[in-house]
Structures are given as structure tokens and as C-alpha cells.
C-alpha positions as a Markdown table, in Angstrom:
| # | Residue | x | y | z |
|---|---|---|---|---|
| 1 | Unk | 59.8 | 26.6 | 263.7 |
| 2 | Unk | 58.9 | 30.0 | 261.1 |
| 3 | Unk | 59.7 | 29.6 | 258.1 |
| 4 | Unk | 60.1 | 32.5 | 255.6 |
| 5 | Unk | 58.8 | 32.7 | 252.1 |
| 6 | Unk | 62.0 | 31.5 | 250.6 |
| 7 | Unk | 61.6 | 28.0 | 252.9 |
| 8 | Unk | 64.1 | 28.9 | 255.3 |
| 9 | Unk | 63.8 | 28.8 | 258.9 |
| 10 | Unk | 63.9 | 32.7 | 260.5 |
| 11 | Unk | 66.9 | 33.0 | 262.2 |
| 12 | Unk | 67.2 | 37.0 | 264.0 |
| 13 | Unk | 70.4 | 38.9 | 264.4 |
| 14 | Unk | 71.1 | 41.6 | 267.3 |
| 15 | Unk | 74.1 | 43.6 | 266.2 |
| 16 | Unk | 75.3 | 45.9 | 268.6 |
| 17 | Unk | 78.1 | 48.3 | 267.8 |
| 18 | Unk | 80.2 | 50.6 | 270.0 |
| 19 | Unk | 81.8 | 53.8 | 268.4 |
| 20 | Unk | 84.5 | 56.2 | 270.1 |
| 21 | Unk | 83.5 | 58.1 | 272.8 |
| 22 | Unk | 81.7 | 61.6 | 272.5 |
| 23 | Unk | 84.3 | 63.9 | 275.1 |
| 24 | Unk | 83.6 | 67.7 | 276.1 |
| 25 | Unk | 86.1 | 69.1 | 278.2 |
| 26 | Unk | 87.3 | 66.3 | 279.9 |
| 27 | Unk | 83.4 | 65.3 | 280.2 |
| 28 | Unk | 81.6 | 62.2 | 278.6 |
| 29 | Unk | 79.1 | 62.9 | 276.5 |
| 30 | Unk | 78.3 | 59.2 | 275.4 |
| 31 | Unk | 80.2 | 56.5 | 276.6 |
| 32 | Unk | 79.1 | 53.7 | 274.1 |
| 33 | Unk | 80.7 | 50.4 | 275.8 |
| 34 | Unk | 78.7 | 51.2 | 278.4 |
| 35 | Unk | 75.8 | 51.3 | 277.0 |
| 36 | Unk | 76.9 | 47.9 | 274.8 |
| 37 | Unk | 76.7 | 46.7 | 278.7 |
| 38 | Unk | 73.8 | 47.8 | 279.5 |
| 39 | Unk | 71.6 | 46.3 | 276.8 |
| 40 | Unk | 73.4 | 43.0 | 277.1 |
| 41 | Unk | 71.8 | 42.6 | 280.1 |
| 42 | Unk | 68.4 | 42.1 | 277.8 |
| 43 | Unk | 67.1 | 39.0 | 276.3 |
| 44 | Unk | 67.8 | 39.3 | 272.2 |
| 45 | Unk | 63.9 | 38.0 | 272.4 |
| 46 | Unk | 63.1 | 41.6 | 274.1 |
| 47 | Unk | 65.4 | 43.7 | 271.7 |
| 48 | Unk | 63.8 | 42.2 | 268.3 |
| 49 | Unk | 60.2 | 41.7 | 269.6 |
| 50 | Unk | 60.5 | 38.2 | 268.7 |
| 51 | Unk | 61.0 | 34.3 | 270.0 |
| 52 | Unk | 62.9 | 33.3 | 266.5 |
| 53 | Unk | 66.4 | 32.0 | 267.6 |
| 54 | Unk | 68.8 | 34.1 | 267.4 |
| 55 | Unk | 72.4 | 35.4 | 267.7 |
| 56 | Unk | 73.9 | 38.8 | 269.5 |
| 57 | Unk | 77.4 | 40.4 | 268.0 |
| 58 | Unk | 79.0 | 42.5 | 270.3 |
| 59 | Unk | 81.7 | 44.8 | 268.3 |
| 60 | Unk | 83.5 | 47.0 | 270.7 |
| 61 | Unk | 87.0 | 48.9 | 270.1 |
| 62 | Unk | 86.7 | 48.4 | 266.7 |
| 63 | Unk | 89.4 | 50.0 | 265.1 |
| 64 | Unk | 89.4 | 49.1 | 261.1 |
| 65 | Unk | 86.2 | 50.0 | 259.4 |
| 66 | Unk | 86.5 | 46.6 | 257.0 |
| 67 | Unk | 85.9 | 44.6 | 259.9 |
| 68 | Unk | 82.9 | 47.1 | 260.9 |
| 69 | Unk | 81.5 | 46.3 | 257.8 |
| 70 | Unk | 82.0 | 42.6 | 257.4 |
| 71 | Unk | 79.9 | 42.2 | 261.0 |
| 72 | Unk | 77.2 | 44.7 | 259.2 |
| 73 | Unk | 77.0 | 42.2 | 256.2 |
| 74 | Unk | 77.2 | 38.9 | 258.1 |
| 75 | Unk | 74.4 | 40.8 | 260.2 |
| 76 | Unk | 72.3 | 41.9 | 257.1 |
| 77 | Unk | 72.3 | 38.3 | 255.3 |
| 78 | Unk | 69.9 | 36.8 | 258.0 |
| 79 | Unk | 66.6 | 36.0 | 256.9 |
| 80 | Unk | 65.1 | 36.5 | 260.4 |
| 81 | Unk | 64.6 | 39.8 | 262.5 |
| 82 | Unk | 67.4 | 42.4 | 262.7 |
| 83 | Unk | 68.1 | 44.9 | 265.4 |
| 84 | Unk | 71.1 | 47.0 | 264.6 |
| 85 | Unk | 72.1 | 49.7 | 267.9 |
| 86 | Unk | 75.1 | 52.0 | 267.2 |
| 87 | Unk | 76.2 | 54.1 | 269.5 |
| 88 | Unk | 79.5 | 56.8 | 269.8 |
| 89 | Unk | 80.1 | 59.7 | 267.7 |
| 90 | Unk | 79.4 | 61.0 | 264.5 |
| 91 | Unk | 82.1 | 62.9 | 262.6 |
| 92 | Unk | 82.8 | 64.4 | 259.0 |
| 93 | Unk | 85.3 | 63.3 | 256.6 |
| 94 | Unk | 86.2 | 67.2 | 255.6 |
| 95 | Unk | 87.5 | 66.4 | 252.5 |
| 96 | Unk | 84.6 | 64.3 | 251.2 |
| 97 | Unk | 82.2 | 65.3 | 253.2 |
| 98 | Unk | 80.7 | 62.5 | 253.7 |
| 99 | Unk | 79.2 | 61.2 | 257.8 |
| 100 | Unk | 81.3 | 58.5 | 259.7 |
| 101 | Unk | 80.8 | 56.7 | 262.6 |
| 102 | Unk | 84.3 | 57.7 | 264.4 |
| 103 | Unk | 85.6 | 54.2 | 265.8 |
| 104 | Unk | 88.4 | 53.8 | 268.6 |
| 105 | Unk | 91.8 | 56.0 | 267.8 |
| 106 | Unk | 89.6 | 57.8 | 265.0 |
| 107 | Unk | 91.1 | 61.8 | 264.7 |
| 108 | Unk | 90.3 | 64.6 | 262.3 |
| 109 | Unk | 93.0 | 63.6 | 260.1 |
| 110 | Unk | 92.0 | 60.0 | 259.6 |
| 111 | Unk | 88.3 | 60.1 | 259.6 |
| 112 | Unk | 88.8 | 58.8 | 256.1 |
| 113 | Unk | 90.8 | 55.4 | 257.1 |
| 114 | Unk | 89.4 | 54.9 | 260.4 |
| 115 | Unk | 86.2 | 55.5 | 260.8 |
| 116 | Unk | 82.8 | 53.9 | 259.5 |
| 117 | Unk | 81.0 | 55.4 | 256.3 |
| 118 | Unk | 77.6 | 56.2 | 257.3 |
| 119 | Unk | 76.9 | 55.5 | 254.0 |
| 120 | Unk | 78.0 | 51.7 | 254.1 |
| 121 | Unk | 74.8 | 51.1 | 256.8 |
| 122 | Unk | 72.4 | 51.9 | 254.3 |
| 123 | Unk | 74.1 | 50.0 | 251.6 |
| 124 | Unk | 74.2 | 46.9 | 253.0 |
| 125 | Unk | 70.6 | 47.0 | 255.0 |
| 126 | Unk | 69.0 | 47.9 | 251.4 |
| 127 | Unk | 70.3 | 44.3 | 250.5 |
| 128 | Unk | 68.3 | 42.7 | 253.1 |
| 129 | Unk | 66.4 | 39.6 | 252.5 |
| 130 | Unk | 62.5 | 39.8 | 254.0 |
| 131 | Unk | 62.6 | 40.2 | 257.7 |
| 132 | Unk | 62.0 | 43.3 | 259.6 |
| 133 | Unk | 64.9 | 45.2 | 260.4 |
| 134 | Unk | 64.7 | 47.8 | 263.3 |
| 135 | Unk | 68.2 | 50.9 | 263.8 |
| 136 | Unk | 68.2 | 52.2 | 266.8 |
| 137 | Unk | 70.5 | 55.0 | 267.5 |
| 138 | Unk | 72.6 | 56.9 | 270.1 |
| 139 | Unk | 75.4 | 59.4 | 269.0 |
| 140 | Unk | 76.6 | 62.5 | 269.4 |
| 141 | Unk | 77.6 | 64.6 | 266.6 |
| 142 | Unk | 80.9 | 66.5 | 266.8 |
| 143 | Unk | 81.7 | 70.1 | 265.4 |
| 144 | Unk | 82.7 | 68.9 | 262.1 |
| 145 | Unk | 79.1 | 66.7 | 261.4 |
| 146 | Unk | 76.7 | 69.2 | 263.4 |
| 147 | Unk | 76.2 | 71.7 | 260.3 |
| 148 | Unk | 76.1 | 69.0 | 257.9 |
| 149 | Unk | 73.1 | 67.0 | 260.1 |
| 150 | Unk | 71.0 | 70.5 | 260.5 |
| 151 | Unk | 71.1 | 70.8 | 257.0 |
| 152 | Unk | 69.6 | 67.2 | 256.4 |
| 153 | Unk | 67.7 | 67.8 | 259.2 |
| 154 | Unk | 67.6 | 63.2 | 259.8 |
| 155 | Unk | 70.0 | 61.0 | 259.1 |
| 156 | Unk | 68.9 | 58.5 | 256.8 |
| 157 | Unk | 70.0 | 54.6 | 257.3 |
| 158 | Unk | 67.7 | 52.6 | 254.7 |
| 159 | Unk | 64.5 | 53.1 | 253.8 |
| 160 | Unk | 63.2 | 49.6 | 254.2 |
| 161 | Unk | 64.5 | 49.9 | 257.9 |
| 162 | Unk | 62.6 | 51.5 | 260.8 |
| 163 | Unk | 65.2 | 53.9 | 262.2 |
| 164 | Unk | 65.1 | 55.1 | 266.1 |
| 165 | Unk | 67.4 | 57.4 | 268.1 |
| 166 | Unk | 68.7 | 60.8 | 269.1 |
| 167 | Unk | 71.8 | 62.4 | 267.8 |
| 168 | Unk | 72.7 | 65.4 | 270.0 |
| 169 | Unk | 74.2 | 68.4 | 269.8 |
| 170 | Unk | 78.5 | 68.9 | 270.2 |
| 171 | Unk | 78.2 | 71.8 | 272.6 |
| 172 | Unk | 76.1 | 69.7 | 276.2 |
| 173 | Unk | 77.8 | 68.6 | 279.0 |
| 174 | Unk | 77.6 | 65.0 | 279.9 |
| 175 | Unk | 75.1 | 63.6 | 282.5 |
| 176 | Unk | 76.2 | 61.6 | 285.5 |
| 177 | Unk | 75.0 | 58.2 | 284.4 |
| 178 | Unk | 77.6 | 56.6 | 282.1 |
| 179 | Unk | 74.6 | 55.1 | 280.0 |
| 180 | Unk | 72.8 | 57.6 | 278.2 |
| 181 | Unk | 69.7 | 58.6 | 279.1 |
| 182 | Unk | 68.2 | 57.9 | 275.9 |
| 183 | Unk | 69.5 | 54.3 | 276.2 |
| 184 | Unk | 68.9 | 53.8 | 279.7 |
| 185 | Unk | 65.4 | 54.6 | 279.3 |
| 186 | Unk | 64.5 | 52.4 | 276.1 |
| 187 | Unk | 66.2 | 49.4 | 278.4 |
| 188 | Unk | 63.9 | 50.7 | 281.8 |
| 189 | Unk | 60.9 | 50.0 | 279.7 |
| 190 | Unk | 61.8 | 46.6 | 278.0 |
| 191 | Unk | 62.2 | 45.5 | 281.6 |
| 192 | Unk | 59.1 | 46.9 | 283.6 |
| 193 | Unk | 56.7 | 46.4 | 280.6 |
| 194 | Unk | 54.6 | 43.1 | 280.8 |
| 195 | Unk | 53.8 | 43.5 | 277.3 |
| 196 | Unk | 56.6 | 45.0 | 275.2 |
| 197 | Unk | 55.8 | 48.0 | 273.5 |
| 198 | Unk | 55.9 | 48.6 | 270.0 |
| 199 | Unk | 59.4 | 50.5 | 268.7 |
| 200 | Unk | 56.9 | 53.8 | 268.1 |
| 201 | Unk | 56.0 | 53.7 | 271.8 |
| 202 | Unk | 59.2 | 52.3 | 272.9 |
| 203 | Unk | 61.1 | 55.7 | 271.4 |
| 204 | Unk | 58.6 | 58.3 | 272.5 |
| 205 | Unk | 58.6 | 56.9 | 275.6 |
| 206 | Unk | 62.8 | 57.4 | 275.2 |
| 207 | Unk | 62.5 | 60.8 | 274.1 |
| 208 | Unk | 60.0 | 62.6 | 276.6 |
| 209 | Unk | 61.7 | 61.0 | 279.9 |
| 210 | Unk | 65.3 | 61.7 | 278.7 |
| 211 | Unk | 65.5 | 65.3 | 279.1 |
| 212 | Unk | 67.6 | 65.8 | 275.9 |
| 213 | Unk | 69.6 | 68.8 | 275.6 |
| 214 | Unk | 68.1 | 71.5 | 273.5 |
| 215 | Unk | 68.1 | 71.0 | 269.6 |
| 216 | Unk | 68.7 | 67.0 | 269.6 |
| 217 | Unk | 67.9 | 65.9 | 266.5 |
| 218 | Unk | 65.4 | 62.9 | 267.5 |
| 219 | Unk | 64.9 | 60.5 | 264.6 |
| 220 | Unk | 62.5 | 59.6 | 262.7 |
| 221 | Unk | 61.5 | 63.1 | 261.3 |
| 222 | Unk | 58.4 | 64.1 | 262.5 |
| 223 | Unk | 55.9 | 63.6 | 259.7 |
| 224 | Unk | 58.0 | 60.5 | 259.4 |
| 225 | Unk | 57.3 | 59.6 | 262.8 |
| 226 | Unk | 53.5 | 60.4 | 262.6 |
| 227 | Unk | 53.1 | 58.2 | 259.7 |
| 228 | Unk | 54.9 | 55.1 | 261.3 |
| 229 | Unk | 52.6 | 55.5 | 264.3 |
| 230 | Unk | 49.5 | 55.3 | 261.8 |
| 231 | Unk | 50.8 | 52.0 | 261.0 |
| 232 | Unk | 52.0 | 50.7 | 264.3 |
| 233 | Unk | 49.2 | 49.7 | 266.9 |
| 234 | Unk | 50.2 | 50.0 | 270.3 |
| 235 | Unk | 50.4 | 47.6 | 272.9 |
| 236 | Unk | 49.8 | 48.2 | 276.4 |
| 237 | Unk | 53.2 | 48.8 | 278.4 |
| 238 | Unk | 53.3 | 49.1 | 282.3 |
| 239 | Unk | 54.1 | 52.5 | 283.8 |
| 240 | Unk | 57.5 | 52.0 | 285.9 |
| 241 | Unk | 56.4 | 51.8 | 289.3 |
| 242 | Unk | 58.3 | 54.4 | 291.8 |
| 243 | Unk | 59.6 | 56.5 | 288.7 |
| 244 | Unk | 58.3 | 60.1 | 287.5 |
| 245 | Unk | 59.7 | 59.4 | 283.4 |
| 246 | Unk | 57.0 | 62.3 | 283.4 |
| 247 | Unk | 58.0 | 63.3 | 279.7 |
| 248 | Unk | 55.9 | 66.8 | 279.5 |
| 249 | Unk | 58.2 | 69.5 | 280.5 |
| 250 | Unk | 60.2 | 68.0 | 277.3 |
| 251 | Unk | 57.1 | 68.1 | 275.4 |
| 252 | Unk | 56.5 | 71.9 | 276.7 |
| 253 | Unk | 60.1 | 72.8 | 275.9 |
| 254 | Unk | 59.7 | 71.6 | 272.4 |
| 255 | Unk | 56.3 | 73.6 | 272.1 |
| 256 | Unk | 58.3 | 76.4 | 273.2 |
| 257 | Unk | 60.6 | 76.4 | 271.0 |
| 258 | Unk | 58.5 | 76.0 | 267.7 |
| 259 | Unk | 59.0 | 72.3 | 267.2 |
| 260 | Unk | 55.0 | 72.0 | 267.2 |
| 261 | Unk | 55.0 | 69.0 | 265.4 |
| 262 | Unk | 57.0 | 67.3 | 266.9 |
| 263 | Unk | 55.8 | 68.0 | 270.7 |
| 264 | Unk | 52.1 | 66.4 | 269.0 |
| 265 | Unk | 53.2 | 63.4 | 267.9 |
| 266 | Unk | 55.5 | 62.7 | 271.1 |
| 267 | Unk | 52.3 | 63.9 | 273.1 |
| 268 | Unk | 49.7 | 61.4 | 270.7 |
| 269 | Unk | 52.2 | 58.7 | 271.4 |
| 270 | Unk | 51.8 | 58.8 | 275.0 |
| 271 | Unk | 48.0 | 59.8 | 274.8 |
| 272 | Unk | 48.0 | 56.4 | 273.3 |
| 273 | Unk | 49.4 | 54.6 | 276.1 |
| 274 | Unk | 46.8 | 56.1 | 278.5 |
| 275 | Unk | 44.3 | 55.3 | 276.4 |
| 276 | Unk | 45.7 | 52.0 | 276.0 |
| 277 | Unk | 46.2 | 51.7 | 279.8 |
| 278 | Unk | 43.7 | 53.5 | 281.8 |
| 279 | Unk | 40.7 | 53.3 | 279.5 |
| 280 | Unk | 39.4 | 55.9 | 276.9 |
| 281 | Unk | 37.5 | 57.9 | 280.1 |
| 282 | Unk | 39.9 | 57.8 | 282.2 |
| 283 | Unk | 40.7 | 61.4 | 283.7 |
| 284 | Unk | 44.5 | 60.5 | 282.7 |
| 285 | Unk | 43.1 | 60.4 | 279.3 |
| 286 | Unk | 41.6 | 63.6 | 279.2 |
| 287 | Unk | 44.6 | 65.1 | 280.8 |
| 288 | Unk | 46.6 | 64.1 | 277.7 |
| 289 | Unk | 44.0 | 65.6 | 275.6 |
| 290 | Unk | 44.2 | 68.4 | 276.8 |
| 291 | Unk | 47.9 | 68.9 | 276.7 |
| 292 | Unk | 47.3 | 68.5 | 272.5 |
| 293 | Unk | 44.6 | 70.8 | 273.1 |
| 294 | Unk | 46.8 | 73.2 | 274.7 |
| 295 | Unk | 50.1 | 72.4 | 271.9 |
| 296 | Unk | 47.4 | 73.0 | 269.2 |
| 297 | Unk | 46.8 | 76.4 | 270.5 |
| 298 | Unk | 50.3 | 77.3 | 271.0 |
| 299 | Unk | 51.4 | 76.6 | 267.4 |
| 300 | Unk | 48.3 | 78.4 | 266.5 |
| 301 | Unk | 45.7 | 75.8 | 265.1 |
| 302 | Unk | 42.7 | 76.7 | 267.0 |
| 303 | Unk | 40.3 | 74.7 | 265.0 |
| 304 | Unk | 41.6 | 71.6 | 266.5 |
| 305 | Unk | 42.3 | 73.2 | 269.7 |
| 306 | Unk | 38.7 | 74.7 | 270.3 |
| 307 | Unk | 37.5 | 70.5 | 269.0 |
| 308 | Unk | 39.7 | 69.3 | 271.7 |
| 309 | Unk | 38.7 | 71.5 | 274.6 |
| 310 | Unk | 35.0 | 71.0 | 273.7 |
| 311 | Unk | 35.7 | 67.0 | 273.5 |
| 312 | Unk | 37.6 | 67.1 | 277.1 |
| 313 | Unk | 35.2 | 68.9 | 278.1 |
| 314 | Unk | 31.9 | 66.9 | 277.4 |
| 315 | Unk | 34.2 | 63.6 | 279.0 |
| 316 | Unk | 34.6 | 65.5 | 282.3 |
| 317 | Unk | 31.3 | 66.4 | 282.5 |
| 318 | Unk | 30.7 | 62.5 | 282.3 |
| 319 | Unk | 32.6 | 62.0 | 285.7 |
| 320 | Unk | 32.9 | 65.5 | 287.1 |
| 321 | Unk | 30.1 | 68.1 | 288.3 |
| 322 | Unk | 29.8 | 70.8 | 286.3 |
| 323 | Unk | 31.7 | 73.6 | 288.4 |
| 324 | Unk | 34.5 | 71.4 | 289.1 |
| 325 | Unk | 37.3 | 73.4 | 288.5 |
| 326 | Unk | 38.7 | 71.1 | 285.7 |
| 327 | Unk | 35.6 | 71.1 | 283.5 |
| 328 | Unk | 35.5 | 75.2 | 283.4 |
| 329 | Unk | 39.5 | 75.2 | 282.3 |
| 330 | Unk | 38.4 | 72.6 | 279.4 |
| 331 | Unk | 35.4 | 75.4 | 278.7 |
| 332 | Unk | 37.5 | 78.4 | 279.1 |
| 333 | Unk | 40.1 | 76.8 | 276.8 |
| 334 | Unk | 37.3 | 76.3 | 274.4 |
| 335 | Unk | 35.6 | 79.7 | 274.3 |
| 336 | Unk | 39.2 | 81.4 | 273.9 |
| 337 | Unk | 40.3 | 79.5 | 271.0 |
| 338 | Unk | 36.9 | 79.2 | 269.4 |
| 339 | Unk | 37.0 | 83.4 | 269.5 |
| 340 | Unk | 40.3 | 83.4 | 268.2 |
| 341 | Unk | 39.4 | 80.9 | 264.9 |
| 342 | Unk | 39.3 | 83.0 | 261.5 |
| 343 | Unk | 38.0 | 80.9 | 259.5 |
| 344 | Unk | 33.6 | 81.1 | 259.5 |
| 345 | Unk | 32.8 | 78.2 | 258.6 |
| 346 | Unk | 35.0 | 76.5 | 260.9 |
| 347 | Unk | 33.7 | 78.9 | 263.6 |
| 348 | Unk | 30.4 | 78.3 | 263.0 |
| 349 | Unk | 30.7 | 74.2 | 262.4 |
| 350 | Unk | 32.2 | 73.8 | 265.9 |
| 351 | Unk | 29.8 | 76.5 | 267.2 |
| 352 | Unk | 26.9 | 74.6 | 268.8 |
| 353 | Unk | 29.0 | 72.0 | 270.2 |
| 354 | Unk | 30.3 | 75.2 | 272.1 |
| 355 | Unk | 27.2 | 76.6 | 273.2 |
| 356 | Unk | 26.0 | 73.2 | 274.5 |
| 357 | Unk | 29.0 | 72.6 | 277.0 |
| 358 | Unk | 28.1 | 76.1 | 278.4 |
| 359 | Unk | 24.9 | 75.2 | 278.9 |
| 360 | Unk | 25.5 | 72.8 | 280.8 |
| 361 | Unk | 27.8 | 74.8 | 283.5 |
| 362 | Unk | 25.3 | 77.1 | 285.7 |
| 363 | Unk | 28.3 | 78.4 | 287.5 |
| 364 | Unk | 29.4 | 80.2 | 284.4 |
| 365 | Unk | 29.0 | 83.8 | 284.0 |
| 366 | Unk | 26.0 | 84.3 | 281.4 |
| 367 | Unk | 27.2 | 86.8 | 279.7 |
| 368 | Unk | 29.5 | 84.6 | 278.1 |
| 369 | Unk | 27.4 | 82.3 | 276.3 |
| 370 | Unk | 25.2 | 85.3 | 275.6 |
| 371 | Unk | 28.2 | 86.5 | 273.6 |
| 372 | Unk | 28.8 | 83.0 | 272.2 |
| 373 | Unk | 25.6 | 83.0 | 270.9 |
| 374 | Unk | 25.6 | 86.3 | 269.5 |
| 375 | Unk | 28.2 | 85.4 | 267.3 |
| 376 | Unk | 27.2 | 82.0 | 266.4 |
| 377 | Unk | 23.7 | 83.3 | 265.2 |
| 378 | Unk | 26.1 | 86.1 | 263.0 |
| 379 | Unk | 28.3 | 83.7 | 261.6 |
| 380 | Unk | 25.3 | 81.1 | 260.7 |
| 381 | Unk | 23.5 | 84.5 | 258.6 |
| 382 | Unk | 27.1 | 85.1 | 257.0 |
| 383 | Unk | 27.3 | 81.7 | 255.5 |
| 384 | Unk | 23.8 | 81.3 | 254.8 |
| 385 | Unk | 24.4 | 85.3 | 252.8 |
| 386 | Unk | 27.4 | 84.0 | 251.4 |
């Protein structure tokens, strides 16, 4: 039995909550009691990352907020774990402007009476006794709410809670799968990992294989993201056997469209779980560093793209020969953004770590590390002058 510090026994809560459905044209774009359905399937032991007993509310067709909200305080008052999932579709009161969760028979007219403040979720989870408490989130944010979400740019819940989840755009086209991707691929890996993966890894994992439509906000922010996955050590999930959830054309597509920070976190995240799973040598490993590599050059930080070429290129070397084709893409990725760096000093720090990996290639064209040298030997006299 766990006790908390107050002397009570830990008790967790799982409070799952279905909104109205998201519809475009006749089209679902989130069907939330089916994805209610879907996680039922799970143990409450697998959604709260913890063997404290525990109790699941299901509240689906909810129609009166009030009764929203006494679930969501009965929910918050446990001393235990607390997972909160809510899933449907996010509209604006237009006359206080304030964020709802729209619930069943919710219209534009009576957002006010019959929807779900937003702001009620944050109000009641800041009153939470110790215990972690873990949102994870789902929705789809209609015409009215889209503007208002850009301008936030997150959607805050409570900050002593870790908050998960996507919120797309109003404009997509529903999927075929009546559980949403990002849903259905959180639930894929709580069942095929031995070891369940931390929330962090659990969410990137979400993000990269769910092919989200374009400009889905995906919560946490991203320096808020990169500073939970300082703090988070990641455990060491199972790749699903006889799937692709290959997540880098999402990461490439975010890259592309000048979300660079956000592509290199979701790309460190699952750089971790290579490491984590094949070893810190392992070729898969390297792969990943290079894709950071690569995203550090497109949003135009070279000096950590010229140090991660030159590292993925030394660890090749370790298991490669030296004109395997591999290990001259990690040198040729180096040279390029090492000649692109501004910065001297930076130039000239990273420099000889440079000119020793072309060294070590006799299939390269000498001219180049002639050149390399040249203008290492010119920045080391400019520093030294300056």
C-alpha cells in the first residue's frame, strides 16, 4: 500500500471525457466516443504509469456543463495519480470570448449554457492535492476558436499538470479510422511496449506517426516540450513489429515549413529511443543524428550542424570503411556547413576536428582538405591577430 505525505493511501483516477463531434462536410473529423472506446480497452495501470488502485469515469453525451464539472472535481480531489483525456471540439463563446469544450447538442448560440469552460479545467486541477496529474488531449478547433488558439499559440490547462495532445485545424478532412490517429497511436504503443514509455516519448511518438494535417497546434509548446524532456528520462519502448509509424516525413514537413524547433525536439525524442534501444553506436543512431544534423542546417545553425556531421562521421568510421558511401555524406555534410559558419571562432574551434575526419578518407578528393586547411591556418592567424 503507498501512502502519500498526508498519511493517506494513493488512490489514481482516470477521467475520460467525450465532447461533441468535430464535422466537415458531412465528414468526421474527431469522433470522441470512439476514441472513449478505444482507450477503455487499456488497463487504468497503463494510462497513469502506475499499480495504485484505481477508478476509471467514463462521461459520454454529456450535455450540462455542471455535471462536466462535478466529474472534474470528484476526479481532482484524489490524492493518487490522475489522467484526464478530453476529446471533441473546441469552440468560442463569441460574446465572452472565452474557449469551451462544446458538449452534445452544443450550437453557436449556446456555447455559453452548454458547453464546458476551458477555463474550469485549470481551476479545478490547480487545486489538486500532491500526486502527478497527466492531460492528454484530442480536439479539433472550430472556426470560431481557431484565431483565438493561433494567437495563444498552446492552450494552457494547469501549470502543475503535464499537458499532452494535438488540436487541429477547422479546415482537414477526416481520416478513415473513426479513432483519431493521434489517439490510436498513443494506445498502439501502450500495448506493444514491454516497458511503458514515458508521457514525453509516448507523445512524440503520437505526433511523428500521425501524419497531422498541416498547422496542428501540438502541445506542449516547443521550448516547453524540450524542457520536460530534460527532466523526463526515457524508458526503453519496443518498436511495433510489422508497422512503418516512420515519423520523419512529419518531421521533414515541419522543417519545411519553419517549425525548426519543433521538428528537433520531436527528432531528439526519437533519437532517444534509438539510443535507448539499439545502443549509442548503433547505425540507427547515427541515422537519427544525422537527421538533427540535417534540421540544424535547414533552419540555418551550422555550428551544431558542422559538430553533428563531424560526430556521425567519426562513429561510422568506427563500423564503416572509409569510402563507404555513408561516411563521405556525413563528411560532405560537414565540410558544407563548416564553410558556411560566420562566426571565426566557431569556425576555427570545430576546425581540426574537420580536417582529421578528412584525413582519414583517401578516397576524398585532396583538394578539398587542402582548402580546409587553408582556411583553418587563416582563421587560427585572425584570432591569434585579433
Amino acid at each position: 500500500m503507498q501512502i502519500d505525505g498526508a498519511g493517506r493511501q494513493q488512490r489514481g483516477h482516470v477521467l475520460l471525457i467525450a465532447g461533441d463531434a468535430a464535422v466537415r462536410r458531412r465528414a468526421v473529423q474527431v469522433a470522441p466516443s470512439a476514441n472513449l472506446a478505444a482507450l477503455g480497452v487499456l488497463p487504468a495501470s497503463a494510462l497513469l504509469n502506475s499499480h495504485v488502485p484505481s477508478d476509471t469515469t467514463y462521461l459520454d453525451g454529456a450535455r450540462d456543463p455542471n455535471t462536466v464539472l462535478m466529474r472534474l472535481r470528484a476526479a481532482a480531489a484524489t490524492p493518487g495519480p490522475l489522467l484526464v483525456y478530453l476529446s471533441g471540439r473546441l469552440t468560442l463563446d463569441r460574446r465572452g470570448q472565452g474557449l469551451h469544450l462544446a458538449l452534445a447538442g452544443t450550437t453557436a448560440s449556446t456555447v455559453r449554457y452548454t458547453a464546458l469552460p476551458w477555463d474550469w479545467l485549470g481551476t479545478e486541477l490547480a487545486a489538486r492535492p500532491t500526486g502527478p496529474t497527466t492531460v492528454v488531449l484530442d480536439l479539433v478547433a472550430d472556426k470560431s476558436a481557431w484565431p483565438v488558439l493561433q494567437e495563444y499559440g498552446s492552450l494552457p490547462a494547469s501549470p502543475s499538470a503535464e499537458v499532452y495532445g494535438v488540436v487541429v485545424p477547422p479546415a482537414f478532412a477526416g481520416g478513415p479510422h473513426q479513432v483519431s490517429a493521434y489517439t490510436r497511436h498513443w494506445i498502439d504503443q501502450l500495448r506493444r511496449s514491454p516497458t511503458r514509455p514515458a508521457n514525453l516519448q509516448l507523445h512524440a511518438f503520437a505526433v511523428g506517426a500521425a501524419a497531422l494535417p498541416p498547422g496542428t497546434l501540438v502541445l506542449p509548446a516547443t521550448r516547453e516540450l524540450g524542457a520536460t524532456a530534460a527532466q523526463q528520462a526515457p524508458q526503453t519502448p519496443q518498436e511495433p513489429q510489422g508497422q512503418t509509424p516512420d515519423p520523419r516525413p512529419h518531421i521533414h514537413a515541419l522543417a519545411s515549413g519553419g517549425r525548426h524547433e519543433e521538428a528537433a525536439t520531436l527528432a531528439q525524442a526519437w533519437e532517444q529511443h534509438v539510443l535507448q534501444t539499439h545502443g549509442y553506436t548503433s547505425p540507427e543512431a547515427t541515422h537519427w543524428a544525422e537527421i538533427r544534423a540535417d534540421l540544424a542546417r535547414m533552419a540555418g545553425n551550422y555550428r551544431s550542424a558542422t559538430q553533428l556531421w563531424i560526430n556521425a562521421g567519426h562513429t561510422r568510421l568506427e563500423h564503416q570503411p572509409p569510402d563507404a558511401p555513408e561516411v563521405l555524406a556525413a563528411a560532405a555534410g560537414a565540410l558544407y556547413c563548416w564553410t558556411q559558419l560566420k562566426d571565426q571562432t566557431a569556425a576555427r574551434d570545430s576546425g581540426p576536428e574537420l580536417v582529421r575526419l578528412l584525413r582519414a578518407l583517401p578516397s576524398l578528393e585532396p583538394r578539398l582538405l587542402r582548402l580546409t586547411q587553408q582556411r583553418l591556418e587563416v582563421l587560427e592567424g585572425a584570432v591569434e591577430t585579433a
